[in-house]
C-alpha positions as CSV (number, residue, x, y, z in Angstrom):
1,X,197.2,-137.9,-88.6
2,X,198.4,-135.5,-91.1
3,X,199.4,-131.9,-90.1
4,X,196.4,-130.1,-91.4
5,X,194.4,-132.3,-89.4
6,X,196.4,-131.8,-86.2
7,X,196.0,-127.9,-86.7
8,X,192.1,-128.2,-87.8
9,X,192.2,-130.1,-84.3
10,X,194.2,-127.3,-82.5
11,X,191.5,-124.8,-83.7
12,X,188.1,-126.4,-83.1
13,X,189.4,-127.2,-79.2
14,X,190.1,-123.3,-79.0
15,X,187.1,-122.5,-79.8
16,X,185.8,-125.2,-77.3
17,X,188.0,-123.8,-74.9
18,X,186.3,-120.3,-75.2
19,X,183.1,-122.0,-74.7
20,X,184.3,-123.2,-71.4
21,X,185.8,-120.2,-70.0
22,X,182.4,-117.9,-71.3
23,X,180.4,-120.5,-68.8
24,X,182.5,-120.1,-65.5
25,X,180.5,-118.7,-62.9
26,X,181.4,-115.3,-61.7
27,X,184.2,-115.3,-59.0
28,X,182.4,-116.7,-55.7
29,X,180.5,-119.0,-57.4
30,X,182.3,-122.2,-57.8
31,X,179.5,-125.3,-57.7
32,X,177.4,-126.3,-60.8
33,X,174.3,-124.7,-58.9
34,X,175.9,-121.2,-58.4
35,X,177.5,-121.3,-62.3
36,X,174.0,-121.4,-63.4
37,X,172.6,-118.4,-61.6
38,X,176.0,-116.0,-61.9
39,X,176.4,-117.0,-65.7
40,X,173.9,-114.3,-67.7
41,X,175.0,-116.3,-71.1
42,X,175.2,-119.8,-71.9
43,X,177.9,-121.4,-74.5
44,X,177.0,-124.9,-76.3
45,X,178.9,-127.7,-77.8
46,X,176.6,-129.7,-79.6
47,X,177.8,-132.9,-80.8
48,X,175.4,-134.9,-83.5
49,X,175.1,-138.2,-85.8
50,X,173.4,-140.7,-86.8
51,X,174.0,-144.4,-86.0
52,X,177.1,-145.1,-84.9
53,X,178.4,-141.5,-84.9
54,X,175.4,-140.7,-82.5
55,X,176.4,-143.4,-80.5
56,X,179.9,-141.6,-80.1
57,X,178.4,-138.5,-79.7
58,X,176.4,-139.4,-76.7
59,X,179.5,-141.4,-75.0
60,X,181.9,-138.2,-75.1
61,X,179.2,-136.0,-74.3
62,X,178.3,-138.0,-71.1
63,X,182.0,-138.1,-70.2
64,X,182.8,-134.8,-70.7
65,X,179.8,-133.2,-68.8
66,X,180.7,-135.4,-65.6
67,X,184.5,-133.8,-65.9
68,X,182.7,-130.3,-66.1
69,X,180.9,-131.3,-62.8
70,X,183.5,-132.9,-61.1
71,X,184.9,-129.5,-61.6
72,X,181.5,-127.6,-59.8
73,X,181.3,-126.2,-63.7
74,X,177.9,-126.2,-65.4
75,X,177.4,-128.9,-68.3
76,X,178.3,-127.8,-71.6
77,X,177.7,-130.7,-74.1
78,X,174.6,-131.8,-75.5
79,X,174.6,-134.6,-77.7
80,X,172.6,-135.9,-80.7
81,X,171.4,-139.1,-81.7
82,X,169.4,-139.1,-84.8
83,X,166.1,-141.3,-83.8
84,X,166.6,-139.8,-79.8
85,X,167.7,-142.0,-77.1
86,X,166.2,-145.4,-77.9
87,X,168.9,-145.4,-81.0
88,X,171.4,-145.4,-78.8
89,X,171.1,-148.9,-77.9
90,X,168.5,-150.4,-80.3
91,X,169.2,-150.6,-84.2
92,X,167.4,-147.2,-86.2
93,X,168.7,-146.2,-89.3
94,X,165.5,-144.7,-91.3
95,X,166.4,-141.2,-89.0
96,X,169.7,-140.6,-90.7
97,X,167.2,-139.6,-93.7
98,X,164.7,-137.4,-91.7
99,X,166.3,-133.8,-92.2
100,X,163.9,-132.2,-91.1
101,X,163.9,-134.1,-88.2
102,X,168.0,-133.0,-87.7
103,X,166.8,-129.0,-87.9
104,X,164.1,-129.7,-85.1
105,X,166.8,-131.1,-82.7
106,X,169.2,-128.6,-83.1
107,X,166.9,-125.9,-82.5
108,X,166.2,-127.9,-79.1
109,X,169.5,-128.7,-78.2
110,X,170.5,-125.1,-78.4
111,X,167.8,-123.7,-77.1
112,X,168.7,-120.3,-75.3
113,X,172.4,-120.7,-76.0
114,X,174.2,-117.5,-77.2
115,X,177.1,-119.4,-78.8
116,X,177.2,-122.7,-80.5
117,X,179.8,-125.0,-81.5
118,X,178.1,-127.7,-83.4
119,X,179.7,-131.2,-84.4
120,X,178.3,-132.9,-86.9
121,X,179.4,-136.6,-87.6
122,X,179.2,-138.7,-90.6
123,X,181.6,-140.6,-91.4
124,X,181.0,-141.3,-95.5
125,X,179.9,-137.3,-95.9
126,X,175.7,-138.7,-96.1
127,X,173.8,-138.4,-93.7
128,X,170.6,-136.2,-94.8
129,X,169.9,-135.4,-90.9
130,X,173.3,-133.8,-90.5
131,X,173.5,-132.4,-93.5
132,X,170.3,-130.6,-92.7
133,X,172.0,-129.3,-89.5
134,X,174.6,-127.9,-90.9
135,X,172.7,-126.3,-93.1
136,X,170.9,-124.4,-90.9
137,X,174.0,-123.7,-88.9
138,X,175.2,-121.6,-91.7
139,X,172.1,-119.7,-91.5
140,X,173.1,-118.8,-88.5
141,X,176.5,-117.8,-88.0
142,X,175.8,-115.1,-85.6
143,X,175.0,-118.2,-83.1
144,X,176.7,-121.5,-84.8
145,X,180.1,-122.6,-85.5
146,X,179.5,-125.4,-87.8
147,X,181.7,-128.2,-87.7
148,X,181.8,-131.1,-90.1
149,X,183.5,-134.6,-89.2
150,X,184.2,-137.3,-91.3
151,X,186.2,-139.8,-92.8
152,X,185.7,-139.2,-97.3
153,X,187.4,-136.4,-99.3
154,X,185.1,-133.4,-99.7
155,X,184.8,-134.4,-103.6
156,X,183.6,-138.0,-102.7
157,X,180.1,-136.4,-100.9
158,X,177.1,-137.9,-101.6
159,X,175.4,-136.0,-104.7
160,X,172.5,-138.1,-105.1
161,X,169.0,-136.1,-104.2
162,X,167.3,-136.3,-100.8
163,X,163.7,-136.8,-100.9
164,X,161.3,-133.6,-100.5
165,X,164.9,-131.1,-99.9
166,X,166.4,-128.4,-102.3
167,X,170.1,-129.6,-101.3
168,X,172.7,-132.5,-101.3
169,X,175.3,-133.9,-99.0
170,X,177.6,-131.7,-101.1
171,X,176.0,-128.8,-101.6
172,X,175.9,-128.6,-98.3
173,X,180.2,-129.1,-98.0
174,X,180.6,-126.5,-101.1
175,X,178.7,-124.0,-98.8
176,X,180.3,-125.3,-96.0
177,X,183.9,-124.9,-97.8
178,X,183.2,-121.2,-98.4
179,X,183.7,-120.4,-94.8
180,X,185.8,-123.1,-92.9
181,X,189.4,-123.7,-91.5
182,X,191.5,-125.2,-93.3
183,X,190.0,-123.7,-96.5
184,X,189.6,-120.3,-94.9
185,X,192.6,-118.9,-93.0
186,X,191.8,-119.3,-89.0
187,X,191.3,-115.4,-88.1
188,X,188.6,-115.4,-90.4
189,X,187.0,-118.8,-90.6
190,X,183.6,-119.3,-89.4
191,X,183.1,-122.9,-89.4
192,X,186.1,-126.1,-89.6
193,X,186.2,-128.9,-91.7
194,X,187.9,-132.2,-90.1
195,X,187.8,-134.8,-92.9
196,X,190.9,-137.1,-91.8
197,X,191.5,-140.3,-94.4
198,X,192.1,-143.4,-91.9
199,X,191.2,-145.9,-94.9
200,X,189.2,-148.8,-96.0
201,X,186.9,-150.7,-93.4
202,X,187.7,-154.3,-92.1
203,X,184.1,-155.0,-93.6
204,X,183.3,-153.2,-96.7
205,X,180.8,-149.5,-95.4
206,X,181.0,-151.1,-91.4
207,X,181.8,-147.5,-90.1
208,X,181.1,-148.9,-86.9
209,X,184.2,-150.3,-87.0
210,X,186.9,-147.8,-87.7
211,X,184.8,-144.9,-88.6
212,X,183.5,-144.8,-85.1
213,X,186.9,-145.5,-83.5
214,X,188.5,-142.5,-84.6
215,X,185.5,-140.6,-84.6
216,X,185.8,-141.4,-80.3
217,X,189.8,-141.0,-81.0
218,X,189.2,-137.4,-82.4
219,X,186.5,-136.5,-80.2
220,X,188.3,-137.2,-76.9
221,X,191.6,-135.5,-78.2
222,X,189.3,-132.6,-79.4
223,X,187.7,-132.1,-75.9
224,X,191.0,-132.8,-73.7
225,X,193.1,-130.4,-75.5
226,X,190.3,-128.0,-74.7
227,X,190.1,-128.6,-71.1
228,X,194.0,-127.9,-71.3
229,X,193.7,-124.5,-72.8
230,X,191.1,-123.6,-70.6
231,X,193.8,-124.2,-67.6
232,X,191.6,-126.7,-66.2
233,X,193.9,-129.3,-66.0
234,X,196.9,-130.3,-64.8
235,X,196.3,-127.5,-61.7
236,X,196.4,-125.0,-64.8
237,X,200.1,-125.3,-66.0
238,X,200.7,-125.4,-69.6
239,X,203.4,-128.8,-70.0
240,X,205.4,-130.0,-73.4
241,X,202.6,-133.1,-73.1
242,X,199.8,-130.8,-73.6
243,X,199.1,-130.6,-77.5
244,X,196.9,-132.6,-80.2
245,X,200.0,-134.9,-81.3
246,X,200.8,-135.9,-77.6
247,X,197.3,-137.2,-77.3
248,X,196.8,-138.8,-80.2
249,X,200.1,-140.6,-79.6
250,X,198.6,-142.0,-76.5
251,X,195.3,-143.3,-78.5
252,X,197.9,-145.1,-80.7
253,X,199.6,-146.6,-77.8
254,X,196.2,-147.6,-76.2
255,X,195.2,-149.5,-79.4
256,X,198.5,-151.1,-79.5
257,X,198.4,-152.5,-76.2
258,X,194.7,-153.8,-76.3
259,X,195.8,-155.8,-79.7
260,X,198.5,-157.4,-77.9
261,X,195.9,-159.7,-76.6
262,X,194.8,-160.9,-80.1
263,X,195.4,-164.4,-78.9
264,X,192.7,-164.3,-76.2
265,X,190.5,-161.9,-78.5
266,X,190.7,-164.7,-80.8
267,X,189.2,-167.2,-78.5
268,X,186.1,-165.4,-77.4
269,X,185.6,-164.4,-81.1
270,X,185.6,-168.6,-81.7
271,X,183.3,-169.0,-78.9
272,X,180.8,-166.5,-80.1
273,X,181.2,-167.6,-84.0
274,X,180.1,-171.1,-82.5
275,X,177.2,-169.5,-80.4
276,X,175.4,-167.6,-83.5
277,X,176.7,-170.6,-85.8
278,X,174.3,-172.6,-83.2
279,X,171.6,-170.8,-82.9
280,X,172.6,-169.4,-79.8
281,X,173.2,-165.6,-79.1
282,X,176.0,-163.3,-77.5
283,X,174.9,-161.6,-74.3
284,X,177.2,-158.5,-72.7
285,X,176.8,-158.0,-69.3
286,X,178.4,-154.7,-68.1
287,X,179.1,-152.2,-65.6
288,X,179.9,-148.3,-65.9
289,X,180.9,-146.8,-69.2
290,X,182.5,-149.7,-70.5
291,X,179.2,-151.7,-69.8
292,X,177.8,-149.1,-72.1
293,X,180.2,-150.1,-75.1
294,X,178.8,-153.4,-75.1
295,X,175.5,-152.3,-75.1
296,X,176.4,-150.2,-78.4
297,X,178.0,-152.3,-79.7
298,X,175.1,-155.0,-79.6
299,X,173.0,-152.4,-81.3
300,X,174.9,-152.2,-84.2
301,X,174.9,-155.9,-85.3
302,X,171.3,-155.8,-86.9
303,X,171.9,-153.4,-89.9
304,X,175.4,-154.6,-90.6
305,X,174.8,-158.3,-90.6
306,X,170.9,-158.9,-90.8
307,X,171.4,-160.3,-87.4
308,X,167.6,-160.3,-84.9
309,X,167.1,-158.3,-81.8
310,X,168.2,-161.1,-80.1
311,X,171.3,-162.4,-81.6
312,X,173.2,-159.8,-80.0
313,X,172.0,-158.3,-76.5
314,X,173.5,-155.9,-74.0
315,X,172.9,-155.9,-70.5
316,X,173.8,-152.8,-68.0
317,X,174.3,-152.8,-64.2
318,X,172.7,-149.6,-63.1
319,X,170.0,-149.8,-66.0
320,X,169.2,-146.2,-67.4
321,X,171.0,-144.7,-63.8
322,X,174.8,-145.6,-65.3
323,X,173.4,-144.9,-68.9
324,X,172.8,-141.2,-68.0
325,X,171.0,-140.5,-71.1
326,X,168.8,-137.4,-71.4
327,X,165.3,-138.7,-72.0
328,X,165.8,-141.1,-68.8
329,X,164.2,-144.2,-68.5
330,X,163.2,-145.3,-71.5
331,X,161.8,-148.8,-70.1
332,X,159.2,-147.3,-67.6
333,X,158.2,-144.4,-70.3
334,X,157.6,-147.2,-72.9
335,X,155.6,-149.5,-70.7
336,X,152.5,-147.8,-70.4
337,X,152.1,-147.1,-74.3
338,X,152.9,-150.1,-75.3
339,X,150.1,-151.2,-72.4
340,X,147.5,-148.9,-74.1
341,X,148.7,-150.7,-77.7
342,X,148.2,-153.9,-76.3
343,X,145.1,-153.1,-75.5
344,X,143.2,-151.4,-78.8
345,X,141.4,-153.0,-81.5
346,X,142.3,-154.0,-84.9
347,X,145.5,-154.8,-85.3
348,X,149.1,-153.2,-83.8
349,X,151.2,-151.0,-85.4
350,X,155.1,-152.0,-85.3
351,X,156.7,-150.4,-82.8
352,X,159.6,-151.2,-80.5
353,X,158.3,-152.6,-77.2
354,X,158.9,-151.7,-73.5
355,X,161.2,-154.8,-73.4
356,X,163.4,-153.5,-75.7
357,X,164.3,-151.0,-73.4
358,X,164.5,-153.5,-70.6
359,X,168.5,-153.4,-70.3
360,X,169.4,-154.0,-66.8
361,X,171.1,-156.5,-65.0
362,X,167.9,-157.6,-63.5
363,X,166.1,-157.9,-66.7
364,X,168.5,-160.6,-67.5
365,X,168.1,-162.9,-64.5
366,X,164.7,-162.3,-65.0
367,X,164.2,-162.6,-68.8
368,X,167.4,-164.5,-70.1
369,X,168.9,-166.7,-67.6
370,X,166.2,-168.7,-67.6
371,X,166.4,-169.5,-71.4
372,X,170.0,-170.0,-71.6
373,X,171.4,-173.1,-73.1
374,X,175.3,-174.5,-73.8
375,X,174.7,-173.1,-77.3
376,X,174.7,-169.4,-75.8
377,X,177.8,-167.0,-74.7
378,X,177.6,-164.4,-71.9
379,X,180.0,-161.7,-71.8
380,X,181.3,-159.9,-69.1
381,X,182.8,-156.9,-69.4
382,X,184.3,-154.9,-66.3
383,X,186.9,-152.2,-65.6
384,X,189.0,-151.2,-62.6
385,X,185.9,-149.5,-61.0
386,X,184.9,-152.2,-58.6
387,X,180.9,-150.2,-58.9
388,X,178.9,-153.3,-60.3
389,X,181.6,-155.6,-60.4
390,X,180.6,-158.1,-58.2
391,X,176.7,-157.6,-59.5
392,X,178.3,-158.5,-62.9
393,X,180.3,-161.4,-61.9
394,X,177.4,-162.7,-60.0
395,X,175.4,-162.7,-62.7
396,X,178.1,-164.0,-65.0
397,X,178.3,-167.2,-63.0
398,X,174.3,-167.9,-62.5
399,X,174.6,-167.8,-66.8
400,X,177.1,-170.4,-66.2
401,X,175.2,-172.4,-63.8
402,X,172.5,-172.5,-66.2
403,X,175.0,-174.2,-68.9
404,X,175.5,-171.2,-70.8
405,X,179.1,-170.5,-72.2
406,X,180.8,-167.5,-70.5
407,X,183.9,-165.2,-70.8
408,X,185.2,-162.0,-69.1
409,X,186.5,-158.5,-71.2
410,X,189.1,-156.9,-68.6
411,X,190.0,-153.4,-69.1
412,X,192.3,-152.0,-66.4
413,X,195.4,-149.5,-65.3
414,X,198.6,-151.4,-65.3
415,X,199.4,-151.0,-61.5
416,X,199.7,-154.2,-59.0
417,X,196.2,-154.1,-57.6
418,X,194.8,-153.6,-61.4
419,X,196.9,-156.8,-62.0
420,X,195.3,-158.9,-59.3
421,X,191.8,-158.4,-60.4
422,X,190.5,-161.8,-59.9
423,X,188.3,-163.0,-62.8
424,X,185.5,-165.8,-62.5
425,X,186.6,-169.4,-62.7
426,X,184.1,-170.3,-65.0
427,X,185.1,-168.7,-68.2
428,X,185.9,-170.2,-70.9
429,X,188.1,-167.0,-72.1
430,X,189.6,-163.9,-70.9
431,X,190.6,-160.8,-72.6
432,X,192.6,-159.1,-70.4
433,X,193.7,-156.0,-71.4
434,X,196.3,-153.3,-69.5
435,X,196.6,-149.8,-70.2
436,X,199.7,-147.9,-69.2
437,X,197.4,-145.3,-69.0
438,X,193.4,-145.3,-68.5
439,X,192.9,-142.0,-69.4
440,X,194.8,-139.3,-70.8
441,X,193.4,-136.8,-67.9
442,X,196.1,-137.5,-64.7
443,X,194.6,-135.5,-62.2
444,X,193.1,-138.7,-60.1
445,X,189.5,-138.2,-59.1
446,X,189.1,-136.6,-62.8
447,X,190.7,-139.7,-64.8
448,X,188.0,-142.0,-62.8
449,X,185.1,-139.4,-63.9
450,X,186.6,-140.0,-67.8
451,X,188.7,-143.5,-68.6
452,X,188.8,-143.1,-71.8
453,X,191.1,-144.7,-72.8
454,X,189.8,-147.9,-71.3
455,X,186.4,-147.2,-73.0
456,X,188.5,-147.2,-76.8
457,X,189.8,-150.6,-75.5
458,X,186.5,-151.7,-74.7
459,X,184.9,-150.7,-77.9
460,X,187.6,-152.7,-80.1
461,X,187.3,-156.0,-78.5
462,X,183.9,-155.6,-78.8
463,X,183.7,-155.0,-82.3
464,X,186.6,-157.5,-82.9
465,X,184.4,-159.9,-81.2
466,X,180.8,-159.6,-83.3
467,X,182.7,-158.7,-87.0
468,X,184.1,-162.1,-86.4
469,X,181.2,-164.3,-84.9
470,X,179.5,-162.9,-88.1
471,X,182.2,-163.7,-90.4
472,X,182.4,-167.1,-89.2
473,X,178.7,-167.2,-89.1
474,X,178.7,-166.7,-93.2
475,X,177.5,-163.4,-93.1
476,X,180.6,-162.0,-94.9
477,X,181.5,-162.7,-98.3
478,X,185.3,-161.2,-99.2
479,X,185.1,-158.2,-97.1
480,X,181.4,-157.5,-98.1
481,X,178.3,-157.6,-95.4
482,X,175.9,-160.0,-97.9
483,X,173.4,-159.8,-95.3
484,X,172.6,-156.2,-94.4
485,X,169.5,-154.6,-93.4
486,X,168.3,-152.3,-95.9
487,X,167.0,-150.0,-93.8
488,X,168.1,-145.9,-94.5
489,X,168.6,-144.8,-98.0
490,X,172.6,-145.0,-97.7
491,X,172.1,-148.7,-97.3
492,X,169.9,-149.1,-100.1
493,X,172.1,-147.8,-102.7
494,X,174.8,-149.8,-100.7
495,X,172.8,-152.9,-101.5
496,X,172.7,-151.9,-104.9
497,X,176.8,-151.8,-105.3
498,X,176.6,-155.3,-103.5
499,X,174.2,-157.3,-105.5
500,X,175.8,-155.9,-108.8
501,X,179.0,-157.0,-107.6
502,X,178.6,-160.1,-106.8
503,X,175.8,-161.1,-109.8
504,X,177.7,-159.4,-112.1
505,X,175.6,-157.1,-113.3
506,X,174.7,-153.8,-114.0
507,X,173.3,-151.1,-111.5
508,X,170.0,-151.0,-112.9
509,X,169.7,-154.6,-113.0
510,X,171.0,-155.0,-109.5
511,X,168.3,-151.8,-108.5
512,X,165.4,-154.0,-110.2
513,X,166.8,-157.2,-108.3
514,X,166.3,-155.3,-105.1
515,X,163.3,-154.2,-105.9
516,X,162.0,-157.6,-106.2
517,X,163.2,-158.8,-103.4
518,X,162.0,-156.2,-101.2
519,X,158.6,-156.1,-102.4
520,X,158.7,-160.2,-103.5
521,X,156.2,-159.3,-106.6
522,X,157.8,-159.2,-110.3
523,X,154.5,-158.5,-111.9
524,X,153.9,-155.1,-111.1
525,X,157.9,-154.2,-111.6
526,X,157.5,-151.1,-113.7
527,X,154.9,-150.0,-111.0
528,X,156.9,-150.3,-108.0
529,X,160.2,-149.1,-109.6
530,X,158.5,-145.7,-109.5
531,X,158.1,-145.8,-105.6
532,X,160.3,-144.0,-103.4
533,X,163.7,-145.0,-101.9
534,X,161.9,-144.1,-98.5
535,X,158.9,-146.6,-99.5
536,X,161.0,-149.3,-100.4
537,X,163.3,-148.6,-97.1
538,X,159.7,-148.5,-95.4
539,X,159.4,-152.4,-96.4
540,X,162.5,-153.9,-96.6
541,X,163.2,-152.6,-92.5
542,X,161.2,-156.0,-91.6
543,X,162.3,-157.5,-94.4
544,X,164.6,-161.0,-94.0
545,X,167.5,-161.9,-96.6
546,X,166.7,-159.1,-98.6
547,X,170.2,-158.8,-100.3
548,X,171.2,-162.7,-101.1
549,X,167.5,-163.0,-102.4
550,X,168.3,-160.1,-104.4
551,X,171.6,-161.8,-105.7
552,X,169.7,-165.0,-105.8
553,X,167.2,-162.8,-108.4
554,X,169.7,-160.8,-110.3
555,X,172.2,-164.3,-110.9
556,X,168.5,-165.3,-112.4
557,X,167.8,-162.3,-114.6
558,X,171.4,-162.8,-116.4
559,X,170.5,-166.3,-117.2
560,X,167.6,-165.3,-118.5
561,X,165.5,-166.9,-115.9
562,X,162.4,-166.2,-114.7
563,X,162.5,-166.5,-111.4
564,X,160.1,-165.7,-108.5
565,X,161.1,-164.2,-105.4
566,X,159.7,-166.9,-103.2
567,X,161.4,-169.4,-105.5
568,X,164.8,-167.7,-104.5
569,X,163.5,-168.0,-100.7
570,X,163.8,-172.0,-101.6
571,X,167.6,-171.6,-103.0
572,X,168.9,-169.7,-99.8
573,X,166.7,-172.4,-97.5
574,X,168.7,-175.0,-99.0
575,X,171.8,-173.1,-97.8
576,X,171.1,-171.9,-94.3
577,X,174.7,-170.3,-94.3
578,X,174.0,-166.9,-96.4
579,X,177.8,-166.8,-98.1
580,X,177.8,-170.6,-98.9
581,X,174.8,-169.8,-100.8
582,X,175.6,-167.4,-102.9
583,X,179.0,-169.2,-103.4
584,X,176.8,-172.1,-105.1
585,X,175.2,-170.2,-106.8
586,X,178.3,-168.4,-108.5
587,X,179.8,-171.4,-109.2
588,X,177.3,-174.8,-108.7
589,X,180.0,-176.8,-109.5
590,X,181.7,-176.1,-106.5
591,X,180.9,-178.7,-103.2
């Protein structure tokens, strides 16, 4: 990363490290219990996003906070997810939009603090909900430090409108500009701006991808460094190893040795392209925070490729216990309303159901292994922490016995024991991945409490292994998801730019395309062109094939053809792959 960046990183963990120090208990009082009775005022760091950048948030939060207790220090982060704790493992994009929403759940997340520093992540610069936050930081100063994260120039902020609000994305970063580091010299800044360029996704807007890598990458760094000036690592003695570039050079060497095991990436991505191909589905089964990557990255496979609930699961030993998330367990909460829902007339609202929430290992044996078939691939994913292990591999062999495909992600330490983890004789492939170092934290019981390292690893096999099961799939044409769920305002005007690339036409004929397809009725056109992004988001949530039958539509409307919506339905039926459908349909001449 460029030197600006490095120093914008250098200031923010100061600040962090401040935090820190302001919430040690008064000498005498050295537990977690006692810090919160000695400490008169509390200090914040709330980190916030939407989607993927939630996602993040919540992983370094939990991570952090069990350092903090490991060292008998009260919890300082807070993390949020834009749709609360059920996005964090189940696909909800419509609350990126809700800003009003994102100024409710900063006010409870920093409720009674005296000082906040407040992260908020987005990694194209436009997300309404953290805009929102922001916002209202700034109207705040006396209690916020606003921070803004993300991965676009300032000048490349979205300008369009958001519905019922008096601001933009960057109206909101012009404010923002006015009093942040780099911008503003450090003595005087009041807020930072860390807007790194790490390029072009893999697959075309997939932020999940690298957007949430070095989101984790700059998080971590941002949070470690702080621990160092706070003297609360390394038995409190500044080293040379202790500075922004040192860490980030270890997140490079992480990434470097994980992809040394392309090869064997390669195979399990094979095996899962043949699974979805099939019919089939890809099930993680997971321990500890790794576990918990899988189970993210399941979540993220329905808006990016159009993919069902069930095409992609996660399963996690230790259930809603190793999740840790704030609102607890989401599966017993959910039960009893979706009991009561079951239960009144007329007919039910759509809703997510208690089983969504269902996500432990038990769940699985008692839900999936039973409906396993040769066409399926079961995942296991498992660290050096022998917690859940066996549980995992257990279960990872009954999928077996049942016919199912299986294969084992291995993240471990490089030393001789890591090295003779066994792995179960049934699977098909093994990534097996060695890290010279699991986490850049060395003090011992502390680098168990945070591998973070490991985690990063986790999360790029994983997201090695679904981009390309859905590539091979035909869900990608070029380096373009064909087949996203249009379901948050960002990813309808990302529809947009897809459909008039590929049918060659203009936005407003690829915006009436959409339209169509969303709503499948061309006769009232002019009447539903008026709507609402939010109303057309509204529908095309539950929507199926919304984008190729879009394409399908606006390929039509440049040949001057009429064509109905369910009439392109019949086209993309007759081409069950998605991108060798709209191949034909570019060129019919082609076989």
């Amino acid at each position: 990363m460029d030197e600006t960046t490095i120093a914008t990183l250098e200031q923010i963990a100061a600040c962090i490290s401040r935090n820190i120090l302001h919430n040690r208990p008064a000498a005498g009082g050295r537990d977690a219990d006692a810090a919160a009775t000695t400490t008169t005022t509390t200090t914040r760091v709330v980190i916030s996003g939407a989607g993927t950048s939630g996602r993040m948030a919540f992983v370094c939060a939990s991570t952090f906070n069990r350092v903090l207790e490991k060292l008998g220090l009260p919890k300082l982060f807070a993390y949020i997810c834009a749709g609360g704790d059920s996005a964090l493992f189940t696909s909800q994009e419509a609350p990126e939009d809700n800003w009003r929403a994102g100024i409710q759940t900063l006010v409870e997340a920093s409720q009674n603090a005296s000082k906040v520093v407040y992260i908020g992540i987005t990694c194209g610069l436009a997300a309404p909900f953290v805009a929102a936050q922001l916002d209202y930081c700034m109207q705040h100063l006396d209690v916020f430090t606003p921070v803004l994260l993300g991965f676009n120039p300032l000048h490349l902020a979205r300008r369009i409108k958001v519905e019922q609000w008096h601001h933009t994305f960057a109206s909101v970063c012009e404010q923002l500009v006015q009093v942040s580091f780099p911008q503003v010299e450090a003595a005087k800044a009041q807020g930072f701006i860390l807007t790194p360029i790490v390029g072009p996704e893999p697959i075309t807007g997939s932020t999940r991808m690298k957007g949430g890598s070095a989101t984790k990458i700059i998080l971590d760094v941002m949070f470690v460094r702080a621990f160092q000036l706070a003297k609360l690592l390394g038995g409190g003695v500044e080293s040379a190893d202790q500075s922004v570039a040192a860490l980030l050079q270890e997140c490079l060497l992480a990434m470097q040795e994980t992809y040394l095991q392309a090869r064997a990436i390669g195979q399990v991505v094979q095996l899962a392209g043949d699974s979805l191909r099939s019919g089939g589905r890809i099930l993680y089964l997971g321990s500890d925070s790794l576990g918990i990557m899988g189970l993210i990255d399941a979540s993220e496979c329905a808006p990016t490729y159009g993919a069902t609930y069930d095409d992609v699961r996660g399963f996690l030993h230790g259930c809603f216990d190793t999740l840790g998330n704030v609102e607890g367990n989401l599966h017993e909460k959910a039960a009893p309303a979706q009991q009561q829902l079951a239960s009144s007339p007329g007919p039910s609202c759509a809703t997510v159901g208690s089983a969504t929430f269902d996500i432990g290992l038990g769940s699985f044996t008692r839900n999936m292994l039973p409906t396993l078939s040769p066409r399926d691939l079961v995942i296991a994913i498992v660290s050096d922490n022998p917690s859940g292990r066996d549980a995992v591999y257990r279960t990872l062999e009954a999928a077996s016995g049942r016919g199912s495909k299986t294969a084992v992600i291995a993240c471990t330490g490089a030393s001789p024991a890591s090295a003779a983890l066994q792995l179960p004789a049934s699977a098909l492939a093994a990534v097996r991945v060695r890290l010279q170092r699991t986490s850049p934290i060395s003090d011992g019981g502390l680098a168990a409490s945070a591998p973070i390292h490991l985690e990063f690893a986790a999360k790029l096999v994983c997201n090695a292994i679904t981009t390309g099961a859905h590539v091979l799939r035909g869900k990608v044409l070029g380096n373009h998801m064909i087949d996203l769920r249009v379901s948050n305002t960002k990813l309808f005007h990302r529809a947009i730019g897809i459909i008039s690339r590929f049918a060659n036409v203009d936005e407003a004929m690829a915006r009436d395309s959409l339209v169509r397809s969303i709503h499948t009725d061309s006769s009232a056109l002019s009447e539903l062109a008026n709507l609402d992004i939010s109303e057309h988001v509204r529908v095309a949530t539950t929507s199926q094939r919304v984008v190729p039958r879009a394409i399908v539509l606006a390929i039509a409307a440049l040949r001057n053809q009429n064509l109905s919506a369910q009439a392109a339905n019949a086209m993309l039926d007759s081409h069950p792959i998605v991108r060798d459908a709209v191949r034909h349909l570019l060129n019919p001449s082609r076989p």
